[in-house]
C-alpha positions as CSV (number, residue, x, y, z in Angstrom):
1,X,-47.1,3.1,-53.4
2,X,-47.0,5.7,-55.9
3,X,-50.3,6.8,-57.2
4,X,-50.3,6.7,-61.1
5,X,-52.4,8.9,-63.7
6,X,-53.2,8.3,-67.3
7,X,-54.3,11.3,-69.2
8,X,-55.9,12.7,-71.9
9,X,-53.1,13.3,-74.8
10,X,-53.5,16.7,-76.4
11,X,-51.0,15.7,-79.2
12,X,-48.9,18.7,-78.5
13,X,-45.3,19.3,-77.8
14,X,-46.2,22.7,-75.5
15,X,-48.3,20.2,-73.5
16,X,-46.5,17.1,-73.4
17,X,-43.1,19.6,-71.9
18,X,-46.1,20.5,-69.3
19,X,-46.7,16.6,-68.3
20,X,-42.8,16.1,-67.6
21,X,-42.7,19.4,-65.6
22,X,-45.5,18.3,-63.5
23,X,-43.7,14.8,-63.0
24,X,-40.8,16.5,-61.8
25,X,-42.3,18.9,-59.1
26,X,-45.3,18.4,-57.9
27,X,-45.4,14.8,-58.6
28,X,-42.1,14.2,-56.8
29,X,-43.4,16.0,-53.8
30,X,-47.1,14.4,-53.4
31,X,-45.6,10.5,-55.1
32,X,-47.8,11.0,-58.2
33,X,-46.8,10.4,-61.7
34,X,-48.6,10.7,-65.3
35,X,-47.4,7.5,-66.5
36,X,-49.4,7.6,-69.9
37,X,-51.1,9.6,-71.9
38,X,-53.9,7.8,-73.6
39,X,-55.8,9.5,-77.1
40,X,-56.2,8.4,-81.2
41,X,-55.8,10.8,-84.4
42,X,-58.7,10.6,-86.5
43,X,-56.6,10.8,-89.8
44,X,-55.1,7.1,-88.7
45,X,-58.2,5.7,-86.6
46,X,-61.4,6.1,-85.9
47,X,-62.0,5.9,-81.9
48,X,-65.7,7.1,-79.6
49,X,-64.7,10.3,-79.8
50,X,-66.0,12.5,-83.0
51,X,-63.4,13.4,-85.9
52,X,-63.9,17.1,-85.4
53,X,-63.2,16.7,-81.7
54,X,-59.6,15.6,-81.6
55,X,-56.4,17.7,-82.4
56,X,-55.0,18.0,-85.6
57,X,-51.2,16.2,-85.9
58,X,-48.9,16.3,-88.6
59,X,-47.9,12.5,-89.0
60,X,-44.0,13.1,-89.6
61,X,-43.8,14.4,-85.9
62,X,-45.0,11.1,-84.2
63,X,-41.8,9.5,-83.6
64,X,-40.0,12.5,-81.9
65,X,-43.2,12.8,-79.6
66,X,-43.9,9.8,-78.7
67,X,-40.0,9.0,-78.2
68,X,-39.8,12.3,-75.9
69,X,-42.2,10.5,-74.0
70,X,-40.9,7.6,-73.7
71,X,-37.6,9.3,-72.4
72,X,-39.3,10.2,-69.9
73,X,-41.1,7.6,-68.4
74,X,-44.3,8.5,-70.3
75,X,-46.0,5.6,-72.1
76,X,-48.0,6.9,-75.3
77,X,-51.3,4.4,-74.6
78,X,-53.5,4.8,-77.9
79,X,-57.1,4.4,-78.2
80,X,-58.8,2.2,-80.3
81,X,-62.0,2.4,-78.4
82,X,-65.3,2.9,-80.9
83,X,-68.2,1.3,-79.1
84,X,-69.3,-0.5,-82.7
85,X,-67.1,-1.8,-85.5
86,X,-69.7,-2.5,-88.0
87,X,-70.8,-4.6,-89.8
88,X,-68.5,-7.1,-91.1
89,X,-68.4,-6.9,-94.9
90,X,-67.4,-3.8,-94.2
91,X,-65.0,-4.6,-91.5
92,X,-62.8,-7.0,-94.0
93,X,-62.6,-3.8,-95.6
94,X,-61.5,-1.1,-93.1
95,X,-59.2,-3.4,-91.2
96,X,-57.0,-3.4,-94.0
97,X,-56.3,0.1,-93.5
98,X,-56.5,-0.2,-90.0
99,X,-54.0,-2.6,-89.8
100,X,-51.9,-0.7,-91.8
101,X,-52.2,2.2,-89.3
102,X,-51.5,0.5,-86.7
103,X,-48.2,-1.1,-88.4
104,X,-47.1,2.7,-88.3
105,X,-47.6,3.0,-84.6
106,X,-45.8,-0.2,-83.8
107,X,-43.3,1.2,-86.4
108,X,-43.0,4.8,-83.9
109,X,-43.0,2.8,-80.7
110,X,-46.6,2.4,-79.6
111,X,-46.7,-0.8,-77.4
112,X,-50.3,0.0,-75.5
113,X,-54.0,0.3,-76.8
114,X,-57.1,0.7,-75.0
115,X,-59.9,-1.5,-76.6
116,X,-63.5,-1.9,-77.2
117,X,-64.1,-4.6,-79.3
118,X,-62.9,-8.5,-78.5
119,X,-62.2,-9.1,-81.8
120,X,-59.7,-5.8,-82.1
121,X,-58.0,-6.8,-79.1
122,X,-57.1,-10.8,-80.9
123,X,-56.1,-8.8,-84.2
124,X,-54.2,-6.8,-82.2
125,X,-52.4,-9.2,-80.3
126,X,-51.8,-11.6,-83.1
127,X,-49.9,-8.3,-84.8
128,X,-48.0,-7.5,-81.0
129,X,-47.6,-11.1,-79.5
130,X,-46.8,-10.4,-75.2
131,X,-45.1,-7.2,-76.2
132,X,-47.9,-5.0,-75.9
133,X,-50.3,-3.7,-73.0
134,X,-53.8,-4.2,-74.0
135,X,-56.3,-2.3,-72.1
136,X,-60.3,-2.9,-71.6
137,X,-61.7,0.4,-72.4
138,X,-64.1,1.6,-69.4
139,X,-66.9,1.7,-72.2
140,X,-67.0,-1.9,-72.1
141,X,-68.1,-1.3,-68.5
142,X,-66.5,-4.4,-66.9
143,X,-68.1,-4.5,-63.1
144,X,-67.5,-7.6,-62.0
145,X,-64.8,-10.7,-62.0
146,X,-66.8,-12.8,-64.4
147,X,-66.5,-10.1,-66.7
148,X,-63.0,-9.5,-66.0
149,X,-61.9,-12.8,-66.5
150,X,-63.2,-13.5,-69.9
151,X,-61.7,-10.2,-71.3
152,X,-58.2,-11.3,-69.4
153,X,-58.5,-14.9,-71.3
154,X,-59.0,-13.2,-74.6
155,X,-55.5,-11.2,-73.8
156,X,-56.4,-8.2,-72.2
157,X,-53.6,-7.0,-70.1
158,X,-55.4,-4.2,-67.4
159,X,-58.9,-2.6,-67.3
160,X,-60.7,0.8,-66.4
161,X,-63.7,0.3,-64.9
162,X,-67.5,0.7,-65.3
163,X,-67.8,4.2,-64.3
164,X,-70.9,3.6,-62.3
165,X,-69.3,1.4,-59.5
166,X,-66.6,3.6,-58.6
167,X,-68.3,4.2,-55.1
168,X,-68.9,0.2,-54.5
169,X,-65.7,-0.2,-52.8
170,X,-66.6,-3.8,-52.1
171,X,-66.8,-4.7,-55.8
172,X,-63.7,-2.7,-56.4
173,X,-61.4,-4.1,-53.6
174,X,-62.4,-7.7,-54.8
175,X,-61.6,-6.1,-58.6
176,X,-58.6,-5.2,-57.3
177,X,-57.2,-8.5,-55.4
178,X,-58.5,-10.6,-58.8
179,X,-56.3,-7.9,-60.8
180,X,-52.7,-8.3,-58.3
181,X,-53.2,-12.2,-58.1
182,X,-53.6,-12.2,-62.3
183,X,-50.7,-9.6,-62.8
184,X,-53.4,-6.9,-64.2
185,X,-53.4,-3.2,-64.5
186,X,-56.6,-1.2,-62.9
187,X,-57.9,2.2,-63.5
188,X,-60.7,4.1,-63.0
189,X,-62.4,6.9,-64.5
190,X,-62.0,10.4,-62.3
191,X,-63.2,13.0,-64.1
192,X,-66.4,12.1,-65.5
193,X,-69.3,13.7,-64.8
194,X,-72.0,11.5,-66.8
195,X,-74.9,10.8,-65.2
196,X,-75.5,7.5,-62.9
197,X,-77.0,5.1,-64.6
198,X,-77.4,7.1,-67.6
199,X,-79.8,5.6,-70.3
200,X,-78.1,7.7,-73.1
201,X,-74.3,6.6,-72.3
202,X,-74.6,3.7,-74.9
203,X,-75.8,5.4,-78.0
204,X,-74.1,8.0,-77.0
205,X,-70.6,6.1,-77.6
206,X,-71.9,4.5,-80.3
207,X,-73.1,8.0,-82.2
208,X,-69.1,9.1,-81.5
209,X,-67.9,6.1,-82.9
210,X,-70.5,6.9,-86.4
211,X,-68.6,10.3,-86.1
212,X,-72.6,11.3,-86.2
213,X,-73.7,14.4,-86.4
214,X,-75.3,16.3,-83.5
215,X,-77.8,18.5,-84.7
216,X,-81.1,16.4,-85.7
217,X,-83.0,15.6,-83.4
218,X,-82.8,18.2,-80.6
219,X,-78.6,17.6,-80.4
220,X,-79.7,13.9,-79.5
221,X,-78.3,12.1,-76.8
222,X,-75.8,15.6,-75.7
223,X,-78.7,17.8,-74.8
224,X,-80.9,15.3,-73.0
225,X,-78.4,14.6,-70.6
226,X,-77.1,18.1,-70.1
227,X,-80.7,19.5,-69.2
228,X,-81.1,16.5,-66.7
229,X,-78.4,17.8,-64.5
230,X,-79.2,21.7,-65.4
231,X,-82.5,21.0,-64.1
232,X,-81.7,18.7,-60.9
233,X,-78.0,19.9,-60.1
234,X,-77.6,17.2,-57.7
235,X,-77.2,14.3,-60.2
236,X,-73.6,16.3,-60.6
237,X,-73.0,15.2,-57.2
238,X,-74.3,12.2,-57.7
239,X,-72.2,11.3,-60.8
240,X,-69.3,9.1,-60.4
241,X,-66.6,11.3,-60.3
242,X,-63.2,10.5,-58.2
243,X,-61.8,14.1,-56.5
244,X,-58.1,14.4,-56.0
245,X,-57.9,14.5,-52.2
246,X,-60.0,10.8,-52.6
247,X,-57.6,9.2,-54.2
248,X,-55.9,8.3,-51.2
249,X,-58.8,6.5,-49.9
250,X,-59.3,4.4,-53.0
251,X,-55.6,2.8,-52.3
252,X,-56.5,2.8,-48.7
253,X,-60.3,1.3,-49.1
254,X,-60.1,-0.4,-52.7
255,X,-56.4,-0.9,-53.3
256,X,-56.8,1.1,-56.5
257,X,-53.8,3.7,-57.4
258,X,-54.1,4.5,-61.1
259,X,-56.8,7.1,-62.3
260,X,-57.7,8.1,-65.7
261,X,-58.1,12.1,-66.3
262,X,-60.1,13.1,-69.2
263,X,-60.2,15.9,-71.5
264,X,-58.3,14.9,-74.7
265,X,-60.7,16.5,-76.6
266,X,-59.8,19.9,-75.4
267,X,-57.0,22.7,-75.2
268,X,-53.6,22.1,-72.9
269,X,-54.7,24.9,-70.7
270,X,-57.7,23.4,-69.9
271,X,-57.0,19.9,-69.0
272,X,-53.4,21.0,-67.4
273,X,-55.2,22.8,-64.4
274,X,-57.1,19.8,-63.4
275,X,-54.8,17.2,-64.1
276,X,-52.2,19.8,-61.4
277,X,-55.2,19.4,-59.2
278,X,-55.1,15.2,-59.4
279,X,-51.1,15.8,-58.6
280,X,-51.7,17.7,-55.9
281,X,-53.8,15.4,-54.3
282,X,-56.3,18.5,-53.5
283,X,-59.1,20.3,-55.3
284,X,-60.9,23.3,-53.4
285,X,-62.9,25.2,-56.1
286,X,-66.8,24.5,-57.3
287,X,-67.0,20.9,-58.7
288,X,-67.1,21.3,-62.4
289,X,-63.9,23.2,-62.5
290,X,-62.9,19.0,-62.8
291,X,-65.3,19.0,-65.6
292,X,-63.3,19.5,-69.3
293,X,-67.1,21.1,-70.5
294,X,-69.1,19.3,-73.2
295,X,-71.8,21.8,-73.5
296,X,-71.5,22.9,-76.6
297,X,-72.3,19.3,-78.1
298,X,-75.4,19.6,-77.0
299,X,-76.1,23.9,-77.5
300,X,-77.0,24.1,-74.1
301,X,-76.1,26.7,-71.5
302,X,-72.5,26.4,-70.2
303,X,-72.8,24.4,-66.6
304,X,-70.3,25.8,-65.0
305,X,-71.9,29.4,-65.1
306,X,-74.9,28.2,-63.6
307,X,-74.1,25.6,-61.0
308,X,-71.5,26.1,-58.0
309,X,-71.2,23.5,-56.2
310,X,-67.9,24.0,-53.5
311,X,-65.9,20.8,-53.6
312,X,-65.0,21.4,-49.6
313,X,-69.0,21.1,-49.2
314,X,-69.3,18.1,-50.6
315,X,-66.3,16.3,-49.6
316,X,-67.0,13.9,-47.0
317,X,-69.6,12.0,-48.8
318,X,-66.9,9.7,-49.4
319,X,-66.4,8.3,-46.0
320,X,-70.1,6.4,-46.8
321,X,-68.9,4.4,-49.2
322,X,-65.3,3.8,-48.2
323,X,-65.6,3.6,-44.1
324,X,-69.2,2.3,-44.1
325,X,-69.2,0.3,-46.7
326,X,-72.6,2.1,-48.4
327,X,-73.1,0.3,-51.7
328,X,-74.3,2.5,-54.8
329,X,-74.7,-0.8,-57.0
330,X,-78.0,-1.3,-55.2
331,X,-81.2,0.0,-55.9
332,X,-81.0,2.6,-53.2
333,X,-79.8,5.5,-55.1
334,X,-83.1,7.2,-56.9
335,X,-84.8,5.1,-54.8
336,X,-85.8,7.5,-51.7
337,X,-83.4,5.1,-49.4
338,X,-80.3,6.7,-49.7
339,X,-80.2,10.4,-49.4
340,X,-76.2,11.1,-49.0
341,X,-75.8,13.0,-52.3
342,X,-79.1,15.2,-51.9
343,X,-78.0,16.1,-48.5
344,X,-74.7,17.1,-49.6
345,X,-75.8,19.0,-52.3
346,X,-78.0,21.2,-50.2
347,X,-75.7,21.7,-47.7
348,X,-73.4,23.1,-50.8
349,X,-76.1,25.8,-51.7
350,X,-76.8,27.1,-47.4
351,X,-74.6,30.1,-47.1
352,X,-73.7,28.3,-43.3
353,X,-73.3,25.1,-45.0
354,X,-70.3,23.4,-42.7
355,X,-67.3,22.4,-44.8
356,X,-66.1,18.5,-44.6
């Protein structure tokens, strides 16, 4: 079973010719394909990422790109993901010209979303019928069947995951079984670094979706979360990231196949190298070269120039929750009980520390 990426779309004709190469060699060789690329423009939508943090687009090219990706087996998946929609007097108001917007995406051949908001997703469908793909957005952090199942009455099509339950391999191969007997998509999350359990993650998406600004306040939520992992380095290892060479034991341990790559917010030739490293089924430099950096959100110190954490290190830690069946959903993590991540991050930092 081929393993299937959806990436972050840079809206750029250099990078999109980048994504078919990639398809063509190294996906051909390791049976990996990016089979969307998911992002929004802010001059047609607003989505949870800020205005000022997604590429500039000139409207008349959106056919010919999203066609050239279409030719080639690339699915445009576009997101329509703000954590809050307002208020309603003034949602009568902006869906108007959001269903306008999205009459010119229809128009251009976009037949997949990623959503937020239940009520989005009916409009939306009313306006598609079963021709297009509707996808829970991982910010409505669906972790269990009962969730699952209401969003897949209301029309939703696939899901990516809570991000915090991507090492509960119990939860996710029952996820998975619920999404093959329902004729569902599944995804989850690879390449976030967030913290677990993170009390900011919320307000956080909401702020994005308020295209807030990030200054008052100390660069509220950005720099509070930033300085938690500057200061303990191993919440990074404790963060529910996905590495490449693990994504074989996802479909072996969770019968899950399709990952989502972030970093549409930044430049082609920083996402490329990582999403080359999710083709190639193998990562072997420090941790956050995974990371697409979000430190200047929160004027911090750049993380990556501080912290070095060698990914061949840290490796095995996944064998404790795939193999022995450890479950992170509990209250062990934090807790004093479980001590997998700590150990794994010291062994990182010893000189002699034994590679997994």
């Amino acid at each position: 079973m081929s393993t299937m990426l959806n990436v972050g779309n840079c809206w750029n004709q250099y990078y999109l010719e980048r994504l078919i190469q990639l398809n063509d060699t190294i996906g051909v060789m390791n049976d990996v394909k990016i089979t969307s690329i998911f992002g929004s423009l802010s001059f047609l939508t607003p989505s949870a990422r800020s205005a000022d943090r997604l590429p500039e687009f000139e409207i008349a090219d959106l056919g010919s790109y999203i066609s050239m990706a279409q030719t080639h087996g690339i699915a445009v998946r576009y997101t329509l993901n703000q954590s809050c929609i307002g208020p309603m007097q003034e949602f009568k108001v902006w869906w108007q010209e959001l269903e306008k917007s999205i009459k010119v995406l229809k128009k251009e051949g976009v037949y997949q979303y990623t959503i937020t908001s239940p009520l989005l997703l009916e409009l939306v469908r009313e306006m598609y019928g079963d021709s297009a793909y509707l996808e829970v957005s991982t910010i409505c952090e669906v972790d269990s069947i009962r969730k699952l199942d209401y969003w897949r009455k209301l029309g939703a099509n696939g899901v990516c995951l809570k991000l915090d339950i991507n090492r509960d391999f119990q939860t996710l191969q029952s996820i998975s079984t619920y999404c093959r007997d329902h004729g569902m998509g599944l995804e989850l999350l690879a390449n976030e670094f967030c913290l677990y359990g993170c009390p900011w993650r919320a307000e956080c998406y909401n702020l994005s979706s308020h295209d807030s600004e990030r200054g008052p306040f100390g660069y509220y939520p950005f720099k509070r979360c930033q300085n938690v992992r500057l200061n303990d380095p191993v919440e990074w290892v404790r963060a529910r990231f996905i590495l490449p060479q693990w994504m074989e034991a996802y479909r072996l341990w969770a019968g899950v196949n399709a990952f989502k790559i972030t970093g549409r917010t930044h430049p082609p030739d920083v996402i490329l190298p990582i999403i080359a490293a999710y083709m190639e089924r193998d990562f072997t430099g420090s941790l956050l070269g995974l990371w697409p950096t979000i430190a200047f959100l929160g004027n911090t110190q750049e993380p990556k120039d501080l912290v070095d954490i060698p990914v061949r290190k840290i490796q095995g830690i996944i064998h404790y929750f795939s193999r022995k069946g450890r479950n992170c959903s509990t209250n062990e993590c934090g807790a004093g009980a479980c001590v997998v991540c700590q150990r794994a991050y010291e062994n990182s930092q010893k000189a002699g520390g034994k590679e997994e």
